[in-house]
C-alpha atoms as one frame of an Amber mdcrd trajectory, in Angstrom:
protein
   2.246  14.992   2.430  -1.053  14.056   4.442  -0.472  13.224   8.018  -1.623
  10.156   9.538  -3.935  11.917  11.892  -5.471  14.084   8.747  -6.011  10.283
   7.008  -8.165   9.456   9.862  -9.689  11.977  10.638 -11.105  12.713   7.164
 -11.842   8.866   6.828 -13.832   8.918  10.280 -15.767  12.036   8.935 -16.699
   9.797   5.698 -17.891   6.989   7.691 -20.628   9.516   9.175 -22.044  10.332
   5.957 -25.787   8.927   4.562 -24.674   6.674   2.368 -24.950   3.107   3.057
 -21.951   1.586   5.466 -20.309  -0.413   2.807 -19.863   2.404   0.239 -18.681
   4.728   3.235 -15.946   2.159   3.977 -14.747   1.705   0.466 -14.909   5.903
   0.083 -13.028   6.069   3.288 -10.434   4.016   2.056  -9.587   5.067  -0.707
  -9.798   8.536  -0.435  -7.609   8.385   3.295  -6.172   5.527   4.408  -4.779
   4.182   1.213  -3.066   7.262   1.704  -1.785   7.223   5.333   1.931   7.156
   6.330   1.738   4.247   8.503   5.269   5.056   9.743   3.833   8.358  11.729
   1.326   5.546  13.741   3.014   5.104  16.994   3.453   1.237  17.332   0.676
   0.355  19.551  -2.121   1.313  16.742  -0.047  -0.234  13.969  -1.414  -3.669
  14.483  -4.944  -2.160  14.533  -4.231  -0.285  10.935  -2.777  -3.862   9.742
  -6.536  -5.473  10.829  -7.888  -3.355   8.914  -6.334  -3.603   6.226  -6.209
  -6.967   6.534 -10.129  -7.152   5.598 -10.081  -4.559   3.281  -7.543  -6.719
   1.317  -8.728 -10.549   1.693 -11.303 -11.373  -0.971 -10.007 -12.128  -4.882
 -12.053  -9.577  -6.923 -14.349 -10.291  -9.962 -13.489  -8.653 -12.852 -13.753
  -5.218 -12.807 -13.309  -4.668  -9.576  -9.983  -4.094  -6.881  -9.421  -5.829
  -4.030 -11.318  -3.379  -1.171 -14.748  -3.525  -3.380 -14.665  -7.021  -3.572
 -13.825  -7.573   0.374 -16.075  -5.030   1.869 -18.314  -6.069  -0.811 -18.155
  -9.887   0.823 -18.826  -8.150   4.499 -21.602  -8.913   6.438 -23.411  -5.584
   7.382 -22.122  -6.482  11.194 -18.496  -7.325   9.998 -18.514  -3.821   8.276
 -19.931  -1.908  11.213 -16.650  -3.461  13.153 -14.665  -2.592  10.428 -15.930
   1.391  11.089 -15.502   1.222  14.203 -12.091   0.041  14.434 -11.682   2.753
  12.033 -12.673   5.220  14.592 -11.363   3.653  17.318  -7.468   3.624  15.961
  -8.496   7.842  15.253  -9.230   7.975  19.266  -6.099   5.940  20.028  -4.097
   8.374  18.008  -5.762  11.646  19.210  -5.061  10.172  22.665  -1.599   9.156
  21.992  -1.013  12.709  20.505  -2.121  14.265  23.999  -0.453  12.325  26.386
   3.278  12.957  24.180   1.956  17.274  24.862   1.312  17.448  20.714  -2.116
  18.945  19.644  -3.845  17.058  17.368  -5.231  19.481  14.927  -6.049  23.056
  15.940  -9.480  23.537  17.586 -11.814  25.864  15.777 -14.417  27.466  17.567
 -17.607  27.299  15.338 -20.274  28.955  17.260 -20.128  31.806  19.932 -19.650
  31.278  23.537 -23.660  31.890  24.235 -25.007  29.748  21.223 -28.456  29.854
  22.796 -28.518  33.978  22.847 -27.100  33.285  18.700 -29.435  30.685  17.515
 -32.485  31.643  19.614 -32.799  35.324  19.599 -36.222  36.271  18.806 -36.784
  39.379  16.086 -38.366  42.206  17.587 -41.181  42.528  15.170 -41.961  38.542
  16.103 -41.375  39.924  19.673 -43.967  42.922  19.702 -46.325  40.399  18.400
């Protein structure tokens, strides 16, 4: 089973994608947070989680379409922005909740070297000689 801090997390890195902000929303949902345990939220974010899906849930849909199209459909551009960040802002509650109980997270990965400007900047010799 996902954990509630994977749902988030994977639904925060969807909102950062190119797409416009409604699609990202809908994509986040669906793929994450329809899926997130909402029992593993410690109670003070559970209320935020409710909000949101509160608006993801609020507009009758036209034919062909569920319930989270047709209310983030209905969103202004502003109300969706809010609705993203709320997303990300319950994700930062939980990481921070997570740390101050002594539990990592999610394991930190370490991506580039220590020295990324002697990695990523190292000039060739032959462009050196030059």
């Amino acid at each position: 089973m996902i954990s509630a801090w994977d749902c988030l997390y994977f639904a925060s890195v969807e909102l950062v994608h190119s797409t416009p902000i409604k699609q990202r929303i809908v994509n986040a949902y669906r793929r994450y947070l329809s899926l997130m345990p909402a029992e593993q939220l410690p109670v003070e974010i559970r209320e935020g989680y409710a909000q949101i899906l509160r608006s993801l849930h609020g507009v009758q849909p036209l034919r062909g379409e569920d319930e989270v199209t047709a209310s983030v459909r209905k969103m202004s551009n502003q109300e969706a922005d809010e609705c993203a960040a709320l997303i990300l802002g319950i994700f930062a509650q939980l990481c921070r909740s997570q740390i101050a109980q002594g539990r990592p997270s999610a394991e930190v990965v370490m991506l580039h070297s220590a020295d990324p400007l002697q990695q990523e900047f190292e000039i060739p010799a032959s462009i050196a000689r030059a």
